[in-house]
N, C-alpha and C positions, 0 to 999 in steps of 0.2 A: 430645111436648109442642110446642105452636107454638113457631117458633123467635120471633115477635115475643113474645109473653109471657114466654120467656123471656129476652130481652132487656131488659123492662122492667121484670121480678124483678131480673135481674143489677144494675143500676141504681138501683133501688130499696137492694137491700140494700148498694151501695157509697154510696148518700146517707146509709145508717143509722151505716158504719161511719166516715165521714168526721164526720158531725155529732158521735158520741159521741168520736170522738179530738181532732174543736177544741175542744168542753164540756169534755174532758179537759186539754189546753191551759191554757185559760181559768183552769181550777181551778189549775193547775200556776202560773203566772204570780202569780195572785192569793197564792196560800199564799206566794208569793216575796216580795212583796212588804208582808205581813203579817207577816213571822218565824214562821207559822205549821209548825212543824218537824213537827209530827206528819204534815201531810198530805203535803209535799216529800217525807220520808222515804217513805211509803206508797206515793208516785208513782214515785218512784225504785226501790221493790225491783218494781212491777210492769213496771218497763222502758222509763218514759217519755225518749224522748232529753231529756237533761239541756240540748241545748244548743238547744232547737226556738224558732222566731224567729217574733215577731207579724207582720203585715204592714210592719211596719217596720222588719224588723231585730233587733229588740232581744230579750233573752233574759231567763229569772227572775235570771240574773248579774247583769245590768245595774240588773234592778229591787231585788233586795236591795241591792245596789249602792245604788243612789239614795236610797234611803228608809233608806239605813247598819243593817244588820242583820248583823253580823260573824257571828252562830251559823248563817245560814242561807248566807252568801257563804262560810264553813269548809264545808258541809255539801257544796253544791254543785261546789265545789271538788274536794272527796274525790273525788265522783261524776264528774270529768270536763269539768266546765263549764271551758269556753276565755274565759282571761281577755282573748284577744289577738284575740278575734271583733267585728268590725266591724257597726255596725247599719248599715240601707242607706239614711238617711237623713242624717243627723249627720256619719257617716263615723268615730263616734267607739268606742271599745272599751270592755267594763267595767272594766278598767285605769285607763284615764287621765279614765273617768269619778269615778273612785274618788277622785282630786285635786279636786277638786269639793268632796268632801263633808268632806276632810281626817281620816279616820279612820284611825289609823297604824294598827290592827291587821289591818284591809282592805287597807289597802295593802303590808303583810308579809305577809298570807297569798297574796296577789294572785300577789307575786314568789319567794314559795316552791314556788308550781303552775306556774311559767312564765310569767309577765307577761314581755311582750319588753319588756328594759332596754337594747336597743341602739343606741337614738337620744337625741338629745340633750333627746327633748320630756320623760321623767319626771323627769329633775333641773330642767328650767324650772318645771313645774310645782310642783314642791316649793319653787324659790326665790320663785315668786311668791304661793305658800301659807303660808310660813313655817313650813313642814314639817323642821325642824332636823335630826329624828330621822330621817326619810327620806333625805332628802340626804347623808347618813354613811353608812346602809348603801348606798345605792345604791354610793356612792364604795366601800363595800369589797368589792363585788362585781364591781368592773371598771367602772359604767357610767357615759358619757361626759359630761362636762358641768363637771369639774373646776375649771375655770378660772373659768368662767361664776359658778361657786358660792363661790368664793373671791373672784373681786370684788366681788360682792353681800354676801358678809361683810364685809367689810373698809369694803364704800360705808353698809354700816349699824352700823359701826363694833361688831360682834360678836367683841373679840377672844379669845374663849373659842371660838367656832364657827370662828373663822382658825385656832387653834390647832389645834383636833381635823381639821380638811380638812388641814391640813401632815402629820398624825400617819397618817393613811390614806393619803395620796398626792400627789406633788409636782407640780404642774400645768407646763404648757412655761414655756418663760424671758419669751414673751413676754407672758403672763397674772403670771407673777409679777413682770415689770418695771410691770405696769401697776396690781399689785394695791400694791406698792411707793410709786407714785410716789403712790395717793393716800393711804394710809397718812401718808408725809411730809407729805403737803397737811396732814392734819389731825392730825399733832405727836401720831398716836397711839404712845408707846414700846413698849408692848408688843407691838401687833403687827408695827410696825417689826423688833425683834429678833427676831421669830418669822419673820420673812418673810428678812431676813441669814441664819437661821442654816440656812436651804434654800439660802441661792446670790440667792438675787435680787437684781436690779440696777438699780438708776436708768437709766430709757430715757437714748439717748445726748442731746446736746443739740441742737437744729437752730437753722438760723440763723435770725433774728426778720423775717422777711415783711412787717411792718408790721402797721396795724391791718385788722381785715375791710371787705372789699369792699363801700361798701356797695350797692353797684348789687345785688349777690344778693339784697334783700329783693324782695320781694311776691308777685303771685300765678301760680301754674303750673298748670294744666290739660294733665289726661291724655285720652287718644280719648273716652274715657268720661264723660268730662265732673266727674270727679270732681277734687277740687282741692287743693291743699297752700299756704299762705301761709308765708312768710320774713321775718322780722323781728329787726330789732337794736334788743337792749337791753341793760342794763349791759353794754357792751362784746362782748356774745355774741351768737350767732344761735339763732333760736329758729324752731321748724317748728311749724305744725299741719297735723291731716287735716280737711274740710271743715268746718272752725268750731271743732273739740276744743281743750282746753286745748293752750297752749305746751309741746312740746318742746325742752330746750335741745341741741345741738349744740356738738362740739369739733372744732375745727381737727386734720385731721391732717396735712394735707399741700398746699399749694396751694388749690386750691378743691375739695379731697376733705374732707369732714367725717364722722362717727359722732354716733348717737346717745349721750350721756350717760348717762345711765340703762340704757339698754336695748342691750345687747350684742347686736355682728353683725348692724346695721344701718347701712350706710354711704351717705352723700348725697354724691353728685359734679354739681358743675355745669359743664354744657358750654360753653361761651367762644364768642367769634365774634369779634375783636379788643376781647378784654377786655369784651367784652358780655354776660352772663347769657342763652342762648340757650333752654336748656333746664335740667332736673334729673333725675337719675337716682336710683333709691331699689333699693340692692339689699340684698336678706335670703334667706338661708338657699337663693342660686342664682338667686332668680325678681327679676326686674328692671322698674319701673316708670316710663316718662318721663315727666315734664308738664312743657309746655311752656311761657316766660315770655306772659303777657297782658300786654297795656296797661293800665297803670295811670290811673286817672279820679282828676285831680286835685282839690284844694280846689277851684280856678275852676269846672272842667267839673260836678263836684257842684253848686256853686251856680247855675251856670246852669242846670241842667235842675231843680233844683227850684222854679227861679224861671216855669216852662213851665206847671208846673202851678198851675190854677186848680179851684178846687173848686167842683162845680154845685151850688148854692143857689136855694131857694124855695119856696114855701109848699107844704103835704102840702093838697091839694085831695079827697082822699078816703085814709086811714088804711087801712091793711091791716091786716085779721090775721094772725097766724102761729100756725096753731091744732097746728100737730106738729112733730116733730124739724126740724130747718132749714126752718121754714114750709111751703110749699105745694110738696108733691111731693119734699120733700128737696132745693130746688132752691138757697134761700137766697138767693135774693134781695130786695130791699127797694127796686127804684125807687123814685122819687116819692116816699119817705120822709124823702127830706133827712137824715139820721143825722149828727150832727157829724163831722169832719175828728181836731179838737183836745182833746180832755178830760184831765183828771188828777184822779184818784180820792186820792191823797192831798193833791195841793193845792187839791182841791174846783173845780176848772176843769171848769166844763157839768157836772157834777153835777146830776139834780136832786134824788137819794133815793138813800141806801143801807138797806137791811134787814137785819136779824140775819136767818137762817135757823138754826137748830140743825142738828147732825148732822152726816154725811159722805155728800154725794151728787153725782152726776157729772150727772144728768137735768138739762136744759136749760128754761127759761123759754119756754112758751108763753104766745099772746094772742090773746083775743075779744074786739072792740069795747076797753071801760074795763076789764076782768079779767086779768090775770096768774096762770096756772097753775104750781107745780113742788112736789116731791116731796123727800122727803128719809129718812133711816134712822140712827133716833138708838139708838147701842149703850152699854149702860152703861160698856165699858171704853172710857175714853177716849184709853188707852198704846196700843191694838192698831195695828199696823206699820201706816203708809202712809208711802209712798214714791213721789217725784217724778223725772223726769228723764231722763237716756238710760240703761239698762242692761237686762241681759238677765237675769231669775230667774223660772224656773218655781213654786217652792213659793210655795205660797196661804199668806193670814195664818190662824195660828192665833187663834180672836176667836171663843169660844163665850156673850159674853155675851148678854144680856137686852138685843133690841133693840124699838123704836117705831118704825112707818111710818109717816108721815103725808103729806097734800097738803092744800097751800098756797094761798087765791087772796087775790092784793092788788089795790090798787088801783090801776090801772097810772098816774096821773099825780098820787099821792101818796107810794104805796112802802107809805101804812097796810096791816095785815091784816086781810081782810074777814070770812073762816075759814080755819079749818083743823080738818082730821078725821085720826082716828088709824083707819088703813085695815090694820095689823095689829099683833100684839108676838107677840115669842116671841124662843124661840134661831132665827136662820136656819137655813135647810137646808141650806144649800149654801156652800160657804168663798170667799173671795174673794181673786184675785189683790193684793197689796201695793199697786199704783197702780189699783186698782179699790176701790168701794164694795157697799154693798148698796140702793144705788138709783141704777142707771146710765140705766135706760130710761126715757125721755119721755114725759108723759100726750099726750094727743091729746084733740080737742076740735071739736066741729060748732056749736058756739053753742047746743046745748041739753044733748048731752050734755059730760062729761070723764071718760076712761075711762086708768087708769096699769096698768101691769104693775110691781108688786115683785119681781123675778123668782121661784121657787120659793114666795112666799108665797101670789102668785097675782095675777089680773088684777080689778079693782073699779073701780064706774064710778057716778058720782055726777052730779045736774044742775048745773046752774054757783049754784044759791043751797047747794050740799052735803047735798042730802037723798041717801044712799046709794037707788042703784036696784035695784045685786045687785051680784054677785060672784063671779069662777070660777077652782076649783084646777087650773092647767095641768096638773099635776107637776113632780115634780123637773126644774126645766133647769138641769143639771151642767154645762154649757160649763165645758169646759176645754183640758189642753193635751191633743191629739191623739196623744202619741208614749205617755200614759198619762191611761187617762181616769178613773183615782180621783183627778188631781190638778187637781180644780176652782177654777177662777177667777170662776166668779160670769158669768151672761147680761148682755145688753146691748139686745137685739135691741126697738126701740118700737112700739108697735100704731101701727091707721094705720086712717081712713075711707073705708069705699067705699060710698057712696051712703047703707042702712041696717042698716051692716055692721060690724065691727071687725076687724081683720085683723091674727094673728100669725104671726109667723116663730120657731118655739121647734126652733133648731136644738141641739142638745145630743150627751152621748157615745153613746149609741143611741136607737132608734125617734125618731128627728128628725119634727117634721110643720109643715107652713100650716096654716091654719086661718079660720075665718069664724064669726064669734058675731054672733047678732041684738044689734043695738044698745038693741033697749028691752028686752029681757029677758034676754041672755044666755045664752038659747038656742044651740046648735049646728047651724050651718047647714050646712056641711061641715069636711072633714077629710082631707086629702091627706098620706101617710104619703113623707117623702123618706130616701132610704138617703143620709144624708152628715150628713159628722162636727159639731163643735162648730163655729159662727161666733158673728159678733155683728153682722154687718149688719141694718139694718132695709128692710121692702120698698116697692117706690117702684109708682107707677100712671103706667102710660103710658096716655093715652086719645088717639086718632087715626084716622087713614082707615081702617086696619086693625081697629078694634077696640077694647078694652079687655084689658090685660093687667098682671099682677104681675108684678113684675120682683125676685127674687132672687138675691143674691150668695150662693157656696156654694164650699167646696172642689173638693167633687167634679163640682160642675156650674153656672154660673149658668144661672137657669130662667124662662122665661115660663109664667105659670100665667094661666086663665079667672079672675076675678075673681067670677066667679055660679057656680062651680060648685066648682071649685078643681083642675079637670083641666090637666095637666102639658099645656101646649102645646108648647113647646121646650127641648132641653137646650142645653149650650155648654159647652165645657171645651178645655183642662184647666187648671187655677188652683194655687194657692196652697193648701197646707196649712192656711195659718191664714186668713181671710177677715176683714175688718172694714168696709171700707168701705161707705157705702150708693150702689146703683145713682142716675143721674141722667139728665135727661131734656130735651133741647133741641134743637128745631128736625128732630124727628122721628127723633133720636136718642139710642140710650140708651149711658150709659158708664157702665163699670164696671172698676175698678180691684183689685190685690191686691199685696200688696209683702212678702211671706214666702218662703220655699224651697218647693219646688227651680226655680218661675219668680214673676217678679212683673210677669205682663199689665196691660197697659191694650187693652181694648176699644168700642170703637165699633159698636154692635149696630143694623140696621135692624129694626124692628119687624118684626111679621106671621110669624117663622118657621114649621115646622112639622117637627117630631120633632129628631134632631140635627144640629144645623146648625154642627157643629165643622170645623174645617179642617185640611189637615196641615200642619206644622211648617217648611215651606219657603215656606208664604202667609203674607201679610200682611194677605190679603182674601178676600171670598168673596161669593159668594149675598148671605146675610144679616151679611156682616161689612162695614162701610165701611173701616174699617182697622183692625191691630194691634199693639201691640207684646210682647216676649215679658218686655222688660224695662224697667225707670222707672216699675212700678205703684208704688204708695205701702201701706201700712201701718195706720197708727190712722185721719187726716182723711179722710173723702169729700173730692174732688175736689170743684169747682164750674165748671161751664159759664156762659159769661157774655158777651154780646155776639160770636159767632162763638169765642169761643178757650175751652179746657178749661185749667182751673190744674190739677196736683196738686201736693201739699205733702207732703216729708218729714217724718218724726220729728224729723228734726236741724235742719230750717228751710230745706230746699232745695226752692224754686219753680221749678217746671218748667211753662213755656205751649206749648200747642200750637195750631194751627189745628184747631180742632174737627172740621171737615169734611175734611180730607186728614190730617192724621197728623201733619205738618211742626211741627217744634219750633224755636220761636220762640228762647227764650231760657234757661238755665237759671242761676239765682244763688243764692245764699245768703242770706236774711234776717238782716240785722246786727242785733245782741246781742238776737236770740230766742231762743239754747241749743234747748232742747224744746218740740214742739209734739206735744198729742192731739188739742184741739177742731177741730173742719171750720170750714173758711173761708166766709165770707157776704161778700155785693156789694149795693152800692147807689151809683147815680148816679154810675158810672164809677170807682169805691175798689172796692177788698178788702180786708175787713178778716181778719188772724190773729189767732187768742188764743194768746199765749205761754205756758206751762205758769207760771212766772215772771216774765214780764219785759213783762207788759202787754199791749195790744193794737195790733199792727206794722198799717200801713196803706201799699197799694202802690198805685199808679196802674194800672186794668185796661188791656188794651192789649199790644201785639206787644212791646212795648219797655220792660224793666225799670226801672222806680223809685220806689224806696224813699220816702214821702212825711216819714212820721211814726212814733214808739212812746210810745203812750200808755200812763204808769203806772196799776197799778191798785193794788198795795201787796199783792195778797193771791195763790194759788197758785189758777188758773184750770185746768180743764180741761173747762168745757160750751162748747157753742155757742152765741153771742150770738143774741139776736132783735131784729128790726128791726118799728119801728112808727111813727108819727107825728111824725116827726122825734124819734125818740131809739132810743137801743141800749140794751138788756139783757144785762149780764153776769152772770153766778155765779161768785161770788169762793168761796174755802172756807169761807165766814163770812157774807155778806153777797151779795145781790143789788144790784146796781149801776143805777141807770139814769143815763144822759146824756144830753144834748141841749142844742140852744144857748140861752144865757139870755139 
């Protein structure tokens, strides 16, 4: 037999056996993750390793785990499955995944097969879970954490749960002097005598130091730019991490303090003759310094906002903003004049608010007098939404009866001109808790307005709302990447190229771009991309080079032919989760991502050709003008804006750079903006942010940080303002906003 045919037999039949054992996989994980026992079982007696890991690490343990199926977490168990296996992304185990979900029978079968109970992380977990029943066995099992769990009883004044930790096991003298002394604080008898009748003892008494120092307040910055503020009130010191709620602090000793609350964190501050020099923050061995800043007093505050002067004058020709942050995703609005000052509940520059029904994230577009946006009315009007900074994978449960519609008003009255109901049903697809079922942006040429509902489909109507047609994507499952039955609902907006429509429908497989004729919705092409779930939308670069699509992706951001939809350049490597949309200034394109296990910001020259990635010790390249590997951001697009690139945290941390070299200008904090999703927009030397809460924060553009203005809006924001003829467009949860000066 030729030995090349028989090579390419041999080859063949190891693609056959390889495919039928990840199909086999595949099945294996899913039955896990269904409680589906019959087929688990099935798999298991034909010999499937019980413990075989997605590309992620993760195993059917982790996933019955997650989605809490105790029959199928016993089953697997029996078979071998290792509770103490590490995914290789998370870092995390299906063990101390299992605190998580707080199911005690998971969590005793967990430690019956071997869960390692010999760190101090399962008893935290349990005490910050309020896992009672846990915390006892662990403690009669030997596992460490004793103290830990007896202060937490006694600081949540449980003295039933003091009782039973004393009755398993006696913690050291100096957890019971301290479980003691707040006991006495709070004149509780019972636990008081339960804690005597161990030996505990009132810590000894130190001499009174006087009152705190107050030079220790304010703010300390770490290499990292990341920062801690110090403050005295009712007599105590209190900590935050970049903007979070007040931590209080105890004096233990000089200028050594502990956290209150949270055991085995200890703040010492370094001196320099009585000077507050630095702080150190040490937990569980790993140690963090930030050092004291100069504080910018009342005066200096007043004087530099006294610097600023706001450009005013007449809109001599009106822009449109016909898609997601106007033209190119660029978000700017010169020569629009957009007020400084407004307030939506004391009606300041107001000129129009609008009910909008429903819950929808999709942003206010504009043609000429017309205002376009969308919305997704569900009949349950209890189903979860949640705002703010936290971290949850599971989608809301929300299988009502919903209504799609889009909206056009009248952009310099607020009346409605129409509106069409563009689909109903149950949705297809579930949605993240701070997500909707209408997050994507219509888009608009002045003849057509074309929206994508995501999964219900893409529909496109002229601007007086005669429907033109309409087209079913499919299912776009975006979700979380570590499990992709756990859908959060697309995001990604269509977008115009010439006479054309263009999506980016990334999802959990067969991901593709796409091009639809604009008058008939016909399919022009269809470029299939291997990479996972985003939600960015794609941007058009047109210049010397060309015409290209520019997509942000996990696996790759990509320049694609805009007439054809051939992959012209890859770029990687990114961010598991993707959201931001690429941007485009001055012959450069940036693209941001702020997830594990990096969060780049890049500065891309146009014109690449095939991959044009770099290794991991450049900053630069060919086709890269610079990089970084970390300070991408998260939910906002970035904005380029007179020479300098903004990105914006989640938490409200403004970071500038010089657009064109890399060099970061300045990094601060946005005061009392808590959370931010919406992308930021520029006009006439301002930036404006939309606060998730707390209104629209307004910063002076420019190398040099300051904070102008916060305008209330009264209602919970997370689209992107549009700019137009001297006024801004918000989307309140309720209401559509416009201002402008009166």
């Amino acid at each position: 037999m030729n030995s090349k045919f028989t090579l390419a037999l041999i080859s063949l039949l190891l693609f056959f056996v390889y495919s039928f054992s990840q199909d086999q996989n595949e099945t294996f994980w899913k039955a896990a993750k269904t409680n589906d026992i019959k087929t688990l079982k099935e798999l298991l007696d034909k010999g499937i390793d019980v413990n075989v890991k997605t590309q992620y690490g993760a195993t059917a343990l982790m996933y019955a785990t997650d989605k809490v199926h105790p029959e199928a977490v016993k089953l697997l168990l029996e078979h071998g499955a290792n509770p103490n296996l590490k995914d290789s992304f998370y870092g995390a185990t299906p063990f101390l995944w299992s605190f998580d979900k707080g199911n005690i029978s998971i969590i005793t079968e967990m430690v019956n097969h071997g869960a390692d109970i010999s760190t101090e992380e399962p008893m935290m977990y349990s005490i910050y879970g309020g896992l009672k029943e846990v915390e006892l066995m662990l403690l009669q099992k030997g596992a460490p954490g004793s103290g830990q769990a007896l202060q937490a009883a006694v600081r949540n004044a449980d003295s039933l749960l003091v009782t039973d930790i004393l009755k398993t096991t006696v913690p050291d003298a100096q957890n019971l002097s301290q479980a003691l002394l707040t006991a006495t604080s709070m004149g509780n008898q019972t636990m008081i005598q339960a804690l005597l009748k161990v030996g505990a003892k009132l810590p000894e008494k130190k001499p009174v130091t006087g009152s705190i120092n107050e030079a220790l307040a304010g703010t300390y910055k770490a290499k990292d730019e990341t920062f801690v503020t110090t403050r005295i009130k009712d007599a105590a010191l209190w900590l935050s991490f970049n903007g979070s709620p007040d931590y209080a602090l105890e004096l233990k000793d000089g200028n050594e303090f502990t956290f209150k609350d949270i055991p085995g964190i200890n703040v010492t501050f370094e001196m320099v003759q009585d000077i507050p020099a630095s702080l150190t923050i040490v937990q569980a061995g790993n140690s963090t310094q930030f050092f004291k800043v100069a504080d910018q007093t009342a005066a200096d505050t007043l004087k530099r906002k006294a610097v600023f002067k706001d450009i005013e004058g007449n809109v001599l020709q009106p822009i449109n903003w016909p898609s997601f942050r106007g033209n190119q995703a660029r978000g700017i609005g010169d020569g629009q004049y957009p007020p400084l000052n407004f307030d939506a509940v004391k009606g300041i520059n107001l000129r129009w608010k609008t009910f909008i029904p429903g819950l929808a994230h999709s942003c206010p577009i504009i043609w000429k007098d017309k205002v376009f946006l969308t919305t997704a009315m569900g009949k349950d009007t209890s189903a979860a939404y949640r705002v703010g900074l936290y971290g949850d994978v599971v989608p809301v449960e929300d299988s009502s009866f919903h209504t799609w519609k889009i909206y056009c008003l009248d952009k310099n009255s607020g009346s409605i001109l129409w509106e069409k109901k563009a689909y109903e049903g149950i949705p297809r697809v579930k949605r993240h808790p701070k997500a909707t079922q209408a997050n994507a942006t219509a888009v608009t040429n002045g003849e057509y307005v074309v929206a994508i509902f995501g999964s219900e489909g893409m529909i496109c109507y002229d601007l007086v709302g005669n429907e033109i047609w309409r087209k079913d994507l499919g299912i776009l499952d975006a979700g979380w990447f570590f499990d992709e039955e756990t859908q959060w609902g697309s995001a990604s907006s269509p977008i115009i190229y010439k006479n054309s429509v263009i999506v980016q429908c990334d999802r959990s497989k067969d991901s593709y771009l796409a091009a639809y004729d604009l008058k008939t919705g016909r399919e022009l092409w269809k470029t299939m991309r291997e990479e996972i779930s985003s939600w960015g939308t794609p941007t058009l670069y047109s210049g010397p080079t060309g015409d290209e699509i520019i997509t942000n992706g996990s696996r790759f951001i990509r320049g694609n032919n805009p007439l054809t939809g051939e992959e012209l350049w890859r770029l990687g490597p990114s961010s598991e989760i993707t959201v931001a949309t690429p941007v485009v200034m001055d012959d450069l394109i940036f693209v941001t991502a702020g997830y594990a296990p990096m969060q780049p910001i890049f500065a891309i020259k146009p014109g690449g050709k095939g991959n044009i990635s770099i290794a991991d010790s450049l900053n630069s390249g060919p086709f890269i003008q610079w990089r970084t590997r970390k300070g991408g951001t998260y939910m906002p697009t970035p904005i380029a804006y007179n020479g300098y690139l903004y990105t914006l945290n989640n938490n409200g941390t403004l970071t500038c750079y010089d657009a064109k070299s890399g060099e970061k200008k300045y990094r601060e904090n946005l005061k009392d903006g808590e959370a931010f999703t919406a992308s930021p927009v520029a006009a006439d030397g301002k930036l404006y942010f939309t606060s998730e809460e707390k209104g629209e924060i307004v910063v002076k553009a420019g190398p040099e940080f300051e904070q102008i203005t916060r305008n209330p809006i009264g209602e919970i924001c997370m689209s992107t303002p549009a700019i137009s003829d001297g006024m801004i467009f918000i989307r309140g949860q309720h209401h559509l906003f416009c201002f402008g000066k009166k």
